[in-house]
Structure formats: C-alpha cells, structure tokens
N, C-alpha and C positions, 0 to 999 in steps of 0.2 A: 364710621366714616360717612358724609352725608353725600348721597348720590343726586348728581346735576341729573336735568330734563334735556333732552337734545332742544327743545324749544318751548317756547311759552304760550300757551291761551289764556290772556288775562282777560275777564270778565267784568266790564266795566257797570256799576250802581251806583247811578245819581253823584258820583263821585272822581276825580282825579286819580291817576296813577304816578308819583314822585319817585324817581329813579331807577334806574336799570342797572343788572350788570351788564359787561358786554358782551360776556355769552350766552344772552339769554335776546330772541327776537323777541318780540311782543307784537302779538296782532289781536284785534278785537273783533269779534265777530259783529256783523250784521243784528241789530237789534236784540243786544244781549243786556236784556236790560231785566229784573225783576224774577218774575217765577221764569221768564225763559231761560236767563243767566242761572238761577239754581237749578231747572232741570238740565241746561245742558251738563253743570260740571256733574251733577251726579251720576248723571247716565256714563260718565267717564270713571269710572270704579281705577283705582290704579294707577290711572293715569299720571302722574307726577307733571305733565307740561298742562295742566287745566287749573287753573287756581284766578279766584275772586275775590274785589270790593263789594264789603260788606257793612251796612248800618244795620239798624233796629226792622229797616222791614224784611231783614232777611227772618226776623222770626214771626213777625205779625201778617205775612206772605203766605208764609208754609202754613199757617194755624188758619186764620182765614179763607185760605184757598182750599184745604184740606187736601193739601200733597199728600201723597204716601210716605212721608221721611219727615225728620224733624232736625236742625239746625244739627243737634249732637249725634246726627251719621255722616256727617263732615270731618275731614282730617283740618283739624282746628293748625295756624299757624301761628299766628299773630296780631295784636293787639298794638294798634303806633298810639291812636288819641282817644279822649275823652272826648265828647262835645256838650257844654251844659247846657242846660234850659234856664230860661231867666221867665219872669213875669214879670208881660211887659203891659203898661197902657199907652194911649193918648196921653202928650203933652199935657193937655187939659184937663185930667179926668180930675176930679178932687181925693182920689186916693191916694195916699202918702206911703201905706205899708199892705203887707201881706194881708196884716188879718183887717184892714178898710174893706180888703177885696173881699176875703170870707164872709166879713157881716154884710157886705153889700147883696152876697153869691145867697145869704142862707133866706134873703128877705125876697128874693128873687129870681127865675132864673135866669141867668144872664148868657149875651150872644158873646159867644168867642169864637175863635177861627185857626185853624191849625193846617198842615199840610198832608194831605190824603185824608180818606178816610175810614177808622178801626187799625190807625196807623201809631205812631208815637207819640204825637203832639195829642190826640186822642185819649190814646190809654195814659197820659200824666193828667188830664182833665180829671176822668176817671177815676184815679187813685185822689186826685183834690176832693169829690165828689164825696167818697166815702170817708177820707180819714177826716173832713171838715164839719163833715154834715150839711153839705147844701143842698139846695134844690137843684135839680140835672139842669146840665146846660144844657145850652142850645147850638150845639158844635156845629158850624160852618166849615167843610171842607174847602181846600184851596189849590192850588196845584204845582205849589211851592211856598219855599221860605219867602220870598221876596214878593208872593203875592200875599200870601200873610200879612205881613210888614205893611205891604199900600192899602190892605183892608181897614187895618188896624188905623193909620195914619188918615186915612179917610174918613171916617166910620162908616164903612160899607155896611150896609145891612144892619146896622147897628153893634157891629163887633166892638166889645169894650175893653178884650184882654186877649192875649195871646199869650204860648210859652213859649218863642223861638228860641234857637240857639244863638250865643251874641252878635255871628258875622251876620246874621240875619237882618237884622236891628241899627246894626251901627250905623251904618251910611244915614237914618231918619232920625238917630240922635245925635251923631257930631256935627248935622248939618244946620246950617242956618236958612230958615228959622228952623230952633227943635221942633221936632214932630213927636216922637215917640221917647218913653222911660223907662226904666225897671223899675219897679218896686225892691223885686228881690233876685238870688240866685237860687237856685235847686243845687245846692251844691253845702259838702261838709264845714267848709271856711269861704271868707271873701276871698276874691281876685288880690293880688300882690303885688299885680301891675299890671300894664297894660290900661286899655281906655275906660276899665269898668272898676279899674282896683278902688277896693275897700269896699265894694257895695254889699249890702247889709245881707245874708244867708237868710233864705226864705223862714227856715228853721229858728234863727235869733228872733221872727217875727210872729212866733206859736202858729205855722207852717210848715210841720218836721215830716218834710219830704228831702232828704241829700242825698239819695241814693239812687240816681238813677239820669243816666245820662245819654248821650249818641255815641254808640261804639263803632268806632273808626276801625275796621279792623278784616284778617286778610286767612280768606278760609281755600282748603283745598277737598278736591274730589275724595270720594272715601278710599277707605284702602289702600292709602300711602303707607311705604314702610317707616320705618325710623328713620332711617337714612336718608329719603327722601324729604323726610318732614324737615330734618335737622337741615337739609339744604339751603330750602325756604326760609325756614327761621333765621338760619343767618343773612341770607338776601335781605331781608326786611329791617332785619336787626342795622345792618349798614345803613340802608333806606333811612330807618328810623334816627340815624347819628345823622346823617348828612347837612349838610347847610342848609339845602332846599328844603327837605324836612322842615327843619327849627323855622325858618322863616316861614313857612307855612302856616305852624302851627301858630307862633305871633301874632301876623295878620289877623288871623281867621280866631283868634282869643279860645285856641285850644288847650286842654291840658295837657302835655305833655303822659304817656303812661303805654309803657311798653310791657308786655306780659306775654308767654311764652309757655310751653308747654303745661302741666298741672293746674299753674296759675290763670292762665287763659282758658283751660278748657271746664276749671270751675265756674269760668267767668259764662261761657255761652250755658252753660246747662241753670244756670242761674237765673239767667235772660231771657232762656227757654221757658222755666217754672212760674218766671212773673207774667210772660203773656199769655201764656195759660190761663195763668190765672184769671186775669183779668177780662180776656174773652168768656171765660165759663159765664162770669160773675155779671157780664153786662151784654150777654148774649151776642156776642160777637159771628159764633158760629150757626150757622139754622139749620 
C-alpha cells in the first residue's frame, strides 16, 4: 500500500512543477536551486515529504562539484519527458546537414555555445568531438537556453552551432524573418508532428548520436520505503495523464516518456555512467 507524506518540499531545478494533489501542500524553499536543492533533499534521508525536479545537471552537479553521493543514492521516482537536442545553425550558415557541420568541425575548431558549463549542451559537444573526430571546440558558455538561441542568431563571439533543445529555438525559427535552423535531431527517428516533424535524425546524416536527451524527471530523498515511493509514483503517474501535462509537453516539442520503478532507475544509473564518463575523459574533474 503506498504511504501519503503529511506534506510536500518540492525542490524546484530550472524547471516547472504541473499538478498537484490536493492533499499534498507544496512549498518551495528559498533558493533551492542546483547542488543546494540536491544537498537539501538528501540530507532528508527518509523523508517521504522532500522530493525534486530534476534534468541532466542533477548528474553533471554532483560529478563536478564532487558531492559525497551520486544521483543513484536517490529514491528514484519518476521519469514524465524526454527533451531532445537538435543541431542547430544560423539561418545563413551554408550547412545543409550534419555531416557539412562535421567536415566543417574536423577542418577547424569551431565556436559553439551551450548553457552552463561541464553541463549537457557541453558533454553532447563532447561526445561529437570524439565519435566525429574533430578538432575541440571552442565552447562558450551561456546562461541559458534562450541566451544560447540570441548567441547563435547573432553570431555572438562567432558562435556557429548550438545543440538546444527545440522549445529553445523555436520562437528564432517560426519567426519572421527566420533566424535560426536545424540541421538535425539527436534523437532515434524524426518528429511526427508538431513544428519540426520529419526533420532529418542527426544519425540518417553519418552523425550516430540518438541516445541521449534532457531528462525531465522527479527524484526523492533516499531511504524511502516502497510504500512511499509507490505514492509518488502514482502522483506523477496522474501528473503525467493530466491535460496540463500533454499540453505541456506539445508546446515545449517534448517526448512524451514515463518510466517508473526498474525502468527509471536503469535509466539514472545509466546517466550516471555516461557523465562519468565523459568528465574522466575531458577532465572535467581537477
């Protein structure tokens, strides 16, 4: 039987909170944003009313920062969305596909721009870097999506490409005049619909990176029992039906992808093993 919280600390990261029950208050603490939001809830061992929004720097955070704890001493909940990375350029660039950009990347290094940095937009640089054979970029951090996007649409500093995720982007491609395009998606198949459907898989373009996305998704303090875990899941699991959900995820050109116990928690130890990796491998850590 899954055991309610008398109340809620939901821990907010860079990100929205979409639905409540009504037995559940929700208050967010004072700058609970990053490694504060993960050390508070861990320090809540037990706790069942402590649980957080979580993307990709909840693991490039802890590796980085070199917390004492890593993403999988979390009572893992739930998994609502994907979010993909697209490569994107200037309106104007003269590259048409994926691999314009790799011969462009192996004859040069080139300036790109991403949000934070030793962060996500980083480590998919990264993994271009190695699986393409280019010469290293020259990663400009930013301090969001949407300054990304005005980097890119500008040529700030000479940025030539970014990876955002699509809600990133969209507003400087459906605008008039276009500003910015994708080349490709980082993702296994094209979109289906929505404002990007059919566009061509980074993959279809001898770019086989599809694995690897922004995970939307909803972790609690360690040492929850079952019972309490099974709570949450089902919270979320409604969450994740609800209207505001679905419409959410539309807008914002999410995938849709709910995961839940075994399946979810392969999925963070997963997550964990690739930013591991990838700091060893580009010296993330000093």
């Amino acid at each position: 039987m899954s055991e309610p919280p008398p109340g809620a600390v939901l821990m907010m990261n860079s990100t929205g909170f979409v639905g409540a029950t009504s037995a559940t208050d929700v208050a967010v603490p004072p700058d609970a944003l990053g490694a504060v939001a993960f050390q508070y809830v861990f320090d809540k061992k037990g706790d069942p009313s402590e649980i957080m929004i979580t993307l990709n720097s909840f693991f490039t955070t802890l590796i980085v920062q070199k917390l004492p704890y890593k993403s999988t001493d979390f009572t893992p909940i739930a998994n609502l969305a994907l979010d993909p990375f697209y490569l994107w350029v200037n309106e104007d660039s003269p590259w048409k596909t994926a691999q314009d950009f790799v011969t462009a990347a192996k004859a040069d290094s080139l300036v790109v721009a991403g949000t934070g940095s030793k962060q996500e937009d980083e480590a998919l640089f990264d993994r271009i870097q190695v699986l393409a054979s280019t010469k290293p970029f020259k990663y400009v951090p930013q301090s969001g999506g949407g300054t990304v996007a005005a980097a890119l649409a500008g040529h700030q500093g000479g940025v030539v490409a970014t990876v955002n995720n699509p809600s990133e982007g969209k507003g400087l491609y459906s605008g008039s005049p276009r500003k910015l395009r994708p080349l490709c998606t980082f993702e296994p198949s094209s979109p289906t619909a929505g404002t990007f459907k059919d566009l061509a898989t980074c993959k279809s373009q001898g770019l086989a990176i599809d694995d690897y996305f922004i995970v939307r998704s909803i972790m609690a303090a360690p040492g929850l029992s079952a019972g309490q875990q099974a709570f949450w899941v089902d919270v979320f699991k409604k969450v994740y039906e609800s209207d505001d959900w679905k419409k959410f995820m539309t807008d914002n050109e999410l995938k849709p992808d709910f995961r839940s116990g075994a399946e979810f928690q392969k999925l963070v130890a997963d997550y964990q093993k690739l930013h591991e990796d990838i700091a060893k491998q580009f010296n993330w850590v000093q």
